[in-house]
C-alpha positions as CSV (number, residue, x, y, z in Angstrom):
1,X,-21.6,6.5,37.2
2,X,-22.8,9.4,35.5
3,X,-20.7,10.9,32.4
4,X,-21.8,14.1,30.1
5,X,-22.7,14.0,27.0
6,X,-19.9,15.3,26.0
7,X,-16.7,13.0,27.7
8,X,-18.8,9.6,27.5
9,X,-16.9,6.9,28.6
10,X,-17.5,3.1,26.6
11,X,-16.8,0.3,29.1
12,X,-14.7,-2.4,27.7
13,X,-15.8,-5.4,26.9
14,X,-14.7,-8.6,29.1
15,X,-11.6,-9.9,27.7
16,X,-11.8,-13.9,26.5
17,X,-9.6,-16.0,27.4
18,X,-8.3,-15.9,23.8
19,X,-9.3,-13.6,20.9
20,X,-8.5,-12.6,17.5
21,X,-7.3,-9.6,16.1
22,X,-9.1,-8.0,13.3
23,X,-5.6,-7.0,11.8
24,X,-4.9,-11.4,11.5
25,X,-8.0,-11.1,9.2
26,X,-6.1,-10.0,6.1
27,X,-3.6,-12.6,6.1
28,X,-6.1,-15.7,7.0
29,X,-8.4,-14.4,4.0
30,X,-4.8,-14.8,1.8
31,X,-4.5,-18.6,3.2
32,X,-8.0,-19.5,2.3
33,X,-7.5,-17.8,-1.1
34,X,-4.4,-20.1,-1.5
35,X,-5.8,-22.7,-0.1
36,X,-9.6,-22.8,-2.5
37,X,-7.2,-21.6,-5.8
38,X,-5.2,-25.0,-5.0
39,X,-8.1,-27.3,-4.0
40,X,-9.8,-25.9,-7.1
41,X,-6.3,-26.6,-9.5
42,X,-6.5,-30.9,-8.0
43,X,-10.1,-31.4,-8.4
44,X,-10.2,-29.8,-11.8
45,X,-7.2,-31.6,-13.4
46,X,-7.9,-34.7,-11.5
47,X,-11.8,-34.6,-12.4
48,X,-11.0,-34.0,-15.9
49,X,-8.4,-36.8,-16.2
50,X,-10.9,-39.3,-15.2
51,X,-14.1,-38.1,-17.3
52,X,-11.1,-38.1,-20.2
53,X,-9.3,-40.9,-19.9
54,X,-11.1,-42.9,-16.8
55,X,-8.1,-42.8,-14.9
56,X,-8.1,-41.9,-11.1
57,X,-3.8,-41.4,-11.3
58,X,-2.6,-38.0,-9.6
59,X,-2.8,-35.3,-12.2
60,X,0.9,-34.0,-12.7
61,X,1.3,-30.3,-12.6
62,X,-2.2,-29.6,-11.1
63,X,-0.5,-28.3,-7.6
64,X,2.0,-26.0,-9.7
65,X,-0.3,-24.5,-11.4
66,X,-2.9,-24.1,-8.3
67,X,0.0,-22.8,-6.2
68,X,0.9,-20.3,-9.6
69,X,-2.4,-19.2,-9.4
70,X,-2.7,-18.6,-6.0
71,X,0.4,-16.4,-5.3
72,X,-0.7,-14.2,-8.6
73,X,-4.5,-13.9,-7.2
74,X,-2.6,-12.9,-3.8
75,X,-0.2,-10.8,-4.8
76,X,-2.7,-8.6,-6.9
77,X,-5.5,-8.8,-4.9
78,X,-3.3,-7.2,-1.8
79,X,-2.2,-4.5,-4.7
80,X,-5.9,-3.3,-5.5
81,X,-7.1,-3.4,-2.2
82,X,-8.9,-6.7,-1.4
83,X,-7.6,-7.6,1.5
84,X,-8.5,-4.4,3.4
85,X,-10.8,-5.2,6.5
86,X,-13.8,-3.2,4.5
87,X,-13.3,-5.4,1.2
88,X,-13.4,-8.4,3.4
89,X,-16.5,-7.3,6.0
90,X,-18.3,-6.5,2.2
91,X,-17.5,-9.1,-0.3
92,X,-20.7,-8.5,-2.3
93,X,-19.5,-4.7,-2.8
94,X,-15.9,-5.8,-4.3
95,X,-17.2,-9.1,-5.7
96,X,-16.6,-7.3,-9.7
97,X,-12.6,-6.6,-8.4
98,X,-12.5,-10.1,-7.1
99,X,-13.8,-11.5,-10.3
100,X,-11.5,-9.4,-12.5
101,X,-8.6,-10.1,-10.1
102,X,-8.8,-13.6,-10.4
103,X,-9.4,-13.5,-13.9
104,X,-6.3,-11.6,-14.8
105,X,-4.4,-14.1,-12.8
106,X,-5.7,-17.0,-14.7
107,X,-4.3,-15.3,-17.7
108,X,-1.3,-14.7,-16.5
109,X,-0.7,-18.0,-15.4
110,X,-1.4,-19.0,-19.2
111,X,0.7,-16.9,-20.5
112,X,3.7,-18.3,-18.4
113,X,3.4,-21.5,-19.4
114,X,3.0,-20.6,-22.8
115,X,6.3,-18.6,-22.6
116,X,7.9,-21.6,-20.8
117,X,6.9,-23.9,-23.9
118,X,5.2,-26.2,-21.6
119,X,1.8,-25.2,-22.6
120,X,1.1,-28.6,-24.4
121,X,1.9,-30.2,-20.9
122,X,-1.4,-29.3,-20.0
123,X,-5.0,-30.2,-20.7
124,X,-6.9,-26.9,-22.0
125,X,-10.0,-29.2,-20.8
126,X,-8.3,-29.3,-17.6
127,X,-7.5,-25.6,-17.3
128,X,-11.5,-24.6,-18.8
129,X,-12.4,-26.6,-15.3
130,X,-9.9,-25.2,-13.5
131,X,-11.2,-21.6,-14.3
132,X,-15.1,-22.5,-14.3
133,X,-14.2,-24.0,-10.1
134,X,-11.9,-21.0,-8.9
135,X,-14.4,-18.2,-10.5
136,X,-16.9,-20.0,-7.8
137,X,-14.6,-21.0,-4.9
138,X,-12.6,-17.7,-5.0
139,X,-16.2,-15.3,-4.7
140,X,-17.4,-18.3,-2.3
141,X,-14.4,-18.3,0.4
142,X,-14.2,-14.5,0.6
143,X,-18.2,-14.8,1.3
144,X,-17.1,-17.7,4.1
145,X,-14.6,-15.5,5.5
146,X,-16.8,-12.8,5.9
147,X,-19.6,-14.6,7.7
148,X,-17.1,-15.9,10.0
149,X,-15.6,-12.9,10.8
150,X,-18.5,-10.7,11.4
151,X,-20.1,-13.5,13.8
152,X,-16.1,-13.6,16.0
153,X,-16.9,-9.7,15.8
154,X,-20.5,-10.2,17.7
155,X,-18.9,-12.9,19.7
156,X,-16.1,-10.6,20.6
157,X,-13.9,-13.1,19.6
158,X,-11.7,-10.7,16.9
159,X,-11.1,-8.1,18.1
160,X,-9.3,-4.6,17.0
161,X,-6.9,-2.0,19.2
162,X,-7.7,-1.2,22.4
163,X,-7.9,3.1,21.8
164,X,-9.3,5.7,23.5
165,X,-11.0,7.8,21.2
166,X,-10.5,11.4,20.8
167,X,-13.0,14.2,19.4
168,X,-16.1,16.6,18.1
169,X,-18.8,15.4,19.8
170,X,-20.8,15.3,16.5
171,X,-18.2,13.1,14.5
172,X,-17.9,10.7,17.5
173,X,-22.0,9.9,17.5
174,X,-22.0,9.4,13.8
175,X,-19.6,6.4,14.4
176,X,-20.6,3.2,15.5
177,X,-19.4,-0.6,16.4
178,X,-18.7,-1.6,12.5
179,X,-17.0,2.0,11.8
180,X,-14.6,1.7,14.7
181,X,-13.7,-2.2,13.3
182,X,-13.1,-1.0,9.6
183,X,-10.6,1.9,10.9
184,X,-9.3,-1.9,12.7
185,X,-9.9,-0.6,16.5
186,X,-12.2,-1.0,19.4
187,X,-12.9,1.8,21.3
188,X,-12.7,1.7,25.1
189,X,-13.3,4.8,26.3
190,X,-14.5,8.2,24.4
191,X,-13.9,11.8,25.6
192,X,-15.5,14.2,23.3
193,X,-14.2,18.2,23.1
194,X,-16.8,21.0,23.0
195,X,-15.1,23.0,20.7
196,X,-13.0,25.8,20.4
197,X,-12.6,28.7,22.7
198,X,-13.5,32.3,22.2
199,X,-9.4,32.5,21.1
200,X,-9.7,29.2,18.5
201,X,-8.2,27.1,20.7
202,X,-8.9,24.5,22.9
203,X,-11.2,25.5,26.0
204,X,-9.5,24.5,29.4
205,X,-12.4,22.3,29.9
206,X,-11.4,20.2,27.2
207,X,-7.5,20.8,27.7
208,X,-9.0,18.8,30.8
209,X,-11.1,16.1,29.0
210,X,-7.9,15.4,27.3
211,X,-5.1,14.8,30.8
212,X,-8.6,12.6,31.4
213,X,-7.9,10.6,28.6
214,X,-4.5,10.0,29.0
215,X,-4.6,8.6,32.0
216,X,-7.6,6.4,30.9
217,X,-5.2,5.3,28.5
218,X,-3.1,4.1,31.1
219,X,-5.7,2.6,33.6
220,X,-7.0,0.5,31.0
221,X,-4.4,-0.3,28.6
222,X,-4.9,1.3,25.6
223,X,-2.3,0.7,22.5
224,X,-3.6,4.2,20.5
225,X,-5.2,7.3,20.6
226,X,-7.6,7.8,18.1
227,X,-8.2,11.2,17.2
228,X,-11.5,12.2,14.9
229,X,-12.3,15.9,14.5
230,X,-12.9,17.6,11.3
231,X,-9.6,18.2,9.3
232,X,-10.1,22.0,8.7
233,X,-10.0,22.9,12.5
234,X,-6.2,23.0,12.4
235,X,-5.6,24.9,15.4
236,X,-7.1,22.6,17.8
237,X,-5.7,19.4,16.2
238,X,-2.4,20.8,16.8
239,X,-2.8,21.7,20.2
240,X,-4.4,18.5,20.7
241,X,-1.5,16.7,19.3
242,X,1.4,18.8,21.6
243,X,-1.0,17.9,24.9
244,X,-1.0,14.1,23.9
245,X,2.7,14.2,23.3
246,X,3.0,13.1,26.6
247,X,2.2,9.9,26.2
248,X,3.9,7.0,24.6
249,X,0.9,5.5,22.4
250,X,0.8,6.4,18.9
251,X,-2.1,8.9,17.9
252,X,-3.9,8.6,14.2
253,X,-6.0,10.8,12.9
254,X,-9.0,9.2,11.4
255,X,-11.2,10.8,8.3
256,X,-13.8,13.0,9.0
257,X,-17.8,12.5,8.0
258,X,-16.8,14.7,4.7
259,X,-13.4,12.7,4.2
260,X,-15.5,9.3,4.6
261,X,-18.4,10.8,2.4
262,X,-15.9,11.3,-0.3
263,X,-13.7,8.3,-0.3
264,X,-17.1,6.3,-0.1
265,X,-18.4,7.9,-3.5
266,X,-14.9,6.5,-4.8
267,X,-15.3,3.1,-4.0
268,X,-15.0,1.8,-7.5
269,X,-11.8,3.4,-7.6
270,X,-9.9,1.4,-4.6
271,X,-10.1,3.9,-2.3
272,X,-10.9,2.9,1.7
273,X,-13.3,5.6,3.8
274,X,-12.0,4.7,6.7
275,X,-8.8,6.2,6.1
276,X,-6.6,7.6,8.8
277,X,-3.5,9.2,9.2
278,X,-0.5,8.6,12.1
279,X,0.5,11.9,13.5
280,X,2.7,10.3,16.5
281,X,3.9,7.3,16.1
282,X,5.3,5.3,19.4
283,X,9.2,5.3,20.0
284,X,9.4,1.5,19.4
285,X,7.8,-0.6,17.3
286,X,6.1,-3.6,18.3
287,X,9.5,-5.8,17.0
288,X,11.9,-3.4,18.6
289,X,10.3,-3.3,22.0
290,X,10.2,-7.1,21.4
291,X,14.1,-7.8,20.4
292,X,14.8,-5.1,24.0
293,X,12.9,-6.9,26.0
294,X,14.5,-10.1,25.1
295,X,17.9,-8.4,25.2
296,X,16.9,-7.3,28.8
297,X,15.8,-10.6,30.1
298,X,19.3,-12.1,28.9
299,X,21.7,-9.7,30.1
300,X,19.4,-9.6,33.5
301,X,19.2,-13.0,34.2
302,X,22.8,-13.9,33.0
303,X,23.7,-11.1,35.4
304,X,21.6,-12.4,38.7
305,X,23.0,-15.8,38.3
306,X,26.6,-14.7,38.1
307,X,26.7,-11.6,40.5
308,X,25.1,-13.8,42.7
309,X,27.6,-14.0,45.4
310,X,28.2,-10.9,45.5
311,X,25.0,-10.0,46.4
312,X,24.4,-11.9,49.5
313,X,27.9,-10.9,50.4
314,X,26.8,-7.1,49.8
315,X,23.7,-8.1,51.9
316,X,25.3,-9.4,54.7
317,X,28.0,-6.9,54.8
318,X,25.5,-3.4,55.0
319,X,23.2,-5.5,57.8
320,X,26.1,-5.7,60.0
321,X,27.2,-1.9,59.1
322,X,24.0,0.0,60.0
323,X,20.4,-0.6,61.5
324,X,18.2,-0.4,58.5
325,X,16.6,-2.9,55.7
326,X,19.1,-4.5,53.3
327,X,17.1,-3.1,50.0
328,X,15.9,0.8,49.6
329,X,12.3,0.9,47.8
330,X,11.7,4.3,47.0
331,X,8.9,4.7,44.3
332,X,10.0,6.3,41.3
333,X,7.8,7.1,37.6
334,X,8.4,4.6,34.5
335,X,7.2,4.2,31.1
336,X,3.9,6.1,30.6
337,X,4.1,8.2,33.9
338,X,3.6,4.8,35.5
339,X,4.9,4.7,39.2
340,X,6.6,1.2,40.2
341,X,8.9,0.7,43.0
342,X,12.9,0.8,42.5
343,X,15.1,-1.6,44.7
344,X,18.7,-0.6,45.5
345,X,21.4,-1.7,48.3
346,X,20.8,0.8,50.9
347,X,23.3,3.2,50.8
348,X,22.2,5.9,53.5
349,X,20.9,6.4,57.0
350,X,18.0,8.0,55.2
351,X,14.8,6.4,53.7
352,X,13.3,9.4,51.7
353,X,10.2,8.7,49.5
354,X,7.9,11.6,50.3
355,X,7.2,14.8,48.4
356,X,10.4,16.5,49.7
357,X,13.7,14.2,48.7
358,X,17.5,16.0,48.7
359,X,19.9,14.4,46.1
360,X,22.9,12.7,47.8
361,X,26.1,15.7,47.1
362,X,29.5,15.0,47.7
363,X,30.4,14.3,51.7
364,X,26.6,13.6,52.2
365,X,26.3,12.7,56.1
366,X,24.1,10.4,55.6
367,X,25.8,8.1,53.8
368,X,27.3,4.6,55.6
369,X,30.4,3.6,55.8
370,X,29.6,0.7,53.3
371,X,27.4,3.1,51.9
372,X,30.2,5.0,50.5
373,X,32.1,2.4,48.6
374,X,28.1,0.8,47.5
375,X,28.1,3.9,45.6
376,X,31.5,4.6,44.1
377,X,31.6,1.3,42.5
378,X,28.2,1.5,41.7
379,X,27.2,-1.8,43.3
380,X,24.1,-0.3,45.2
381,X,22.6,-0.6,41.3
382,X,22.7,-4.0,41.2
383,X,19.1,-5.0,42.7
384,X,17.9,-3.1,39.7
385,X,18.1,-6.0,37.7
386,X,15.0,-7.3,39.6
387,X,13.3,-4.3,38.1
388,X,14.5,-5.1,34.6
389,X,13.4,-9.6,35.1
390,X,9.7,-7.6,36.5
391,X,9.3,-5.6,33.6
392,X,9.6,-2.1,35.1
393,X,12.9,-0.9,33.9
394,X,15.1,-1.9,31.4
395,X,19.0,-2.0,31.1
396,X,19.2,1.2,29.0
397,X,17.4,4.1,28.9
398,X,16.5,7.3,30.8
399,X,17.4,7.3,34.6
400,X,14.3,7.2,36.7
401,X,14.0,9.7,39.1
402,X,12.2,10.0,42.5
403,X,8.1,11.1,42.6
404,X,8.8,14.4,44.0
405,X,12.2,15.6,41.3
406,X,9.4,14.4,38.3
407,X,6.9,16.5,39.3
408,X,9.4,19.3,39.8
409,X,11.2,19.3,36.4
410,X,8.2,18.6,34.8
411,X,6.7,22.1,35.5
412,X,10.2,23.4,34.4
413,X,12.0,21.3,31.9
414,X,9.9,21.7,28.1
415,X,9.8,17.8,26.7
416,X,10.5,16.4,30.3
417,X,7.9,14.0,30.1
418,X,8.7,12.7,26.9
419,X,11.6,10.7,28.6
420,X,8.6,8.4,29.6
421,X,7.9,6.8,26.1
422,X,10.1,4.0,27.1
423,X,10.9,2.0,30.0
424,X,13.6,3.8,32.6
425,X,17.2,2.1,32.6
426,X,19.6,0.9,35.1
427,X,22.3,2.9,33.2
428,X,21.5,5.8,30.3
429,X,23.1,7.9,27.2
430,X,23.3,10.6,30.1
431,X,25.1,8.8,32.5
432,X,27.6,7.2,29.8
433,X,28.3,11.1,29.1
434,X,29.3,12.5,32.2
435,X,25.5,13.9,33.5
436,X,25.2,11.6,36.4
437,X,24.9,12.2,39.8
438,X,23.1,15.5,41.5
439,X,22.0,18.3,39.1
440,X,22.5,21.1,41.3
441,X,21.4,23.9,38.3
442,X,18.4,23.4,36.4
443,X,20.5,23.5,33.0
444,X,22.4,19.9,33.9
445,X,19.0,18.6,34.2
446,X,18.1,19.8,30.9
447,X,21.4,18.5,29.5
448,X,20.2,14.9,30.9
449,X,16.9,15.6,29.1
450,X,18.4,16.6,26.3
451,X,20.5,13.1,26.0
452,X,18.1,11.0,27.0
453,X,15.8,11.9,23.8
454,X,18.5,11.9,21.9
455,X,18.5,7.9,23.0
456,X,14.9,7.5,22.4
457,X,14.8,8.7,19.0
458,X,18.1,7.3,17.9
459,X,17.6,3.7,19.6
460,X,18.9,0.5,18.3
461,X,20.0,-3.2,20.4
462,X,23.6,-1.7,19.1
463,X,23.4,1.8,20.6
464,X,22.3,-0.4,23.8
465,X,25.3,-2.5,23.8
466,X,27.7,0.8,23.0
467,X,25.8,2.3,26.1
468,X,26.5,-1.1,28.2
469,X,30.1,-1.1,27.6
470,X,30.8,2.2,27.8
471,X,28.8,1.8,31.8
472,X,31.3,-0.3,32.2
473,X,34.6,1.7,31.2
474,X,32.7,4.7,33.1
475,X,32.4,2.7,36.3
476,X,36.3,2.0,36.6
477,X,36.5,5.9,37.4
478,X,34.7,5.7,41.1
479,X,32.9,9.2,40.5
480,X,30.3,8.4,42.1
481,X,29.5,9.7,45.8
């Protein structure tokens, strides 16, 4: 397949069966710290104690002090830097901070025990050994770590974020492999903007290039945008920003060839040149989407198993009412813009999913007989909860609505997309609030907007439970129709 120059797309690499991510790498360099500082406290004291006294007994206060150590080398080292993927891909560049790291925290662990009075406890021989091993082992594992790591990196065994890369043409050719894994991502696909327009802002072309790479983002899974243009072309990165507010995935913006030329003439000073700055961060966070999904799968499955009855009792009851499949499927849009397929108890003569659907009203004709009292109580919701156990929907959150009403409000309603940076719910903070049902005048739609945002930037699993019981008060009315 042929790409231009200027929109090349980077084929991802096969996935392993298992990998690594490069964001692990700080916290296993801290355990191997710990664990070299520690091996280095025993073998000193224990060492020592023998060429001393010829005694092989376990030296007391060796793993106290190793573990003391250990925590103070971590703790500062994090502090100053060191356990930044660059510091860790480049030992022999930081090896000086290391040194004077680990130093300091020697002292400091002197100090203590001098304050403590428990100096004499302790065999200065011991400690000169103890200090002579961890000023090798400490320099030596971060050299071990970084040999590792840069042969899982070849391997493709640690990997960073999956992102779709955003930019300049220019600044996206001086980046390579390595760059991409210090700003911790891999890039797997690249769309690169000509410039700006005659006006100073974005050419169509590239308004283009960029509704291409959202929907890359989707076909291939991407966690992040990654934007890299240079910082003084203001304009454009705010236009590109508003056009990628669409989508869910965060959006950084990463330092420029004369950001990263700076910040490297600064190294001695702590600072990282691959530096980058998050401009749209994604609704949830890894932990809350997490602690929802889990809260989903509960309620959900708690809810099948129990309401059981009453769903082969609604089954049988609408197939012996009205010609017609037990379970409407009409395919409606999700999280990300992504289309999945909604189950309800059929409800009308009518099986609409086409670019031309008419919202049920009040005295609809096509409604059944069963139909009618499906949807007063709300019980035609119910085989929604199969969409929540698959993933597609959750309990709370906007109200998905069909293909054809999206792609209407979308050209009308300012922000209507946004109501896809999380998962669609079975119930919503518009529904709870009285903006259910048909939305006869464009202003009740934007009402329903208006709430559901409100929802997505004010979530929390106790807002969802409010929302839950407050479906349930709402559904002893029988509004519906």
């Amino acid at each position: 397949m042929h790409i231009a120059r200027q929109s090349a797309y980077v084929a991802p690499r096969a996935l392993r069966s298992w990998s690594l991510s490069c964001q692990a790498l700080p916290s296993i360099a801290a355990a191997l710290d710990v664990g070299a500082l520690l091996t280095a406290s025993v073998e000193a004291h224990f060492f020592y104690r023998y060429y001393a006294t010829s005694n092989f007994a376990w030296p007391d206060g060796a793993v106290g002090i190793g573990l003391m150590s250990a925590v103070l080398f971590v703790l500062l080292a994090r502090i100053v830097g060191l356990y930044r993927l660059e510091a860790l891909l480049t030992p022999v560049h930081h090896l000086a901070r290391v040194m004077s790291v680990l130093a300091g925290s020697l002292l400091a662990v002197i100090f203590i025990l001098f304050l403590l009075k428990i100096a004499t406890d302790y065999s200065r021989g011991a400690m000169i050994v103890f200090a002579a091993l961890a000023l090798v082992t400490a320099p030596a594992s971060r050299v071990i770590v970084a040999a590792a790591s840069r042969y899982g990196i070849r391997q493709g065994v640690i990997r960073g974020r999956r992102v779709v890369t955003l930019g300049d043409v220019i600044e996206l050719e001086r980046l390579g492999a390595s760059d991409f894994l210090q700003f911790e991502i891999e890039e797997i696909a690249r769309f690169g903007l000509d410039g700006a327009s005659s006006n100073g802002g974005l050419s169509e072309k590239d308004r283009a290039r960029i509704a291409q790479a959202i929907e890359a983002s989707r076909q291939l899974h991407a966690v992040e945008f990654a934007l890299i243009m240079p910082w003084s072309r203001d304009r454009e990165l705010l236009e590109v920003c508003n056009l990628l507010r669409v989508s869910p995935l965060p959006v950084r913006l990463h330092a420029d060839h004369k950001i990263r030329n700076v910040l490297r003439q600064r190294r001695d000073r702590g600072f990282a040149r691959h530096f980058s700055v998050t401009i749209q961060r994604g609704p949830l966070s890894a932990r809350e989407r997490a602690l929802k999904r889990a809260l989903d799968m509960a309620i959900a499955v708690a809810g099948l198993v129990v309401l059981a009855p009453l769903l082969l009792v609604t089954s049988l009851v609408i197939k012996l009412d009205s010609p017609g499949p037990v379970i409407f499927r009409q395919r409606r849009c999700g999280f990300d813009n992504r289309e999945f397929v909604i189950f309800k108890f059929r409800t009308m003569t009518a099986l609409e999913d086409g670019g031309s659907i008419v919202q049920a009203k009040p005295g609809d004709e096509r409604v059944t007989r069963v139909g009618r009292m499906l949807r007063r109580t709300s019980i035609d919701e119910l085989p929604q909860l199969f969409n929540v156990v698959r993933g597609d929907m959750s309990l709370v959150g906007p109200r998905p609505h069909a293909i054809a009403h999206d792609e209407e409000y979308k050209a009308r309603i300012n922000n209507y997309a946004l109501r896809h940076h999380v998962k669609p719910g079975v119930t919503g903070a518009a529904q709870v609030m009285g903006l259910r049902g048909e939305t006869r005048r464009l202003a009740q739609m934007e009402q329903r907007v208006e709430r559901d945002l409100w929802y997505i930037n004010n979530w929390s699993l106790t807002l969802d439970l409010k929302i839950m019981a407050m479906t349930c008060v709402a559904l002893l009315r029988l509004d519906a129709y």
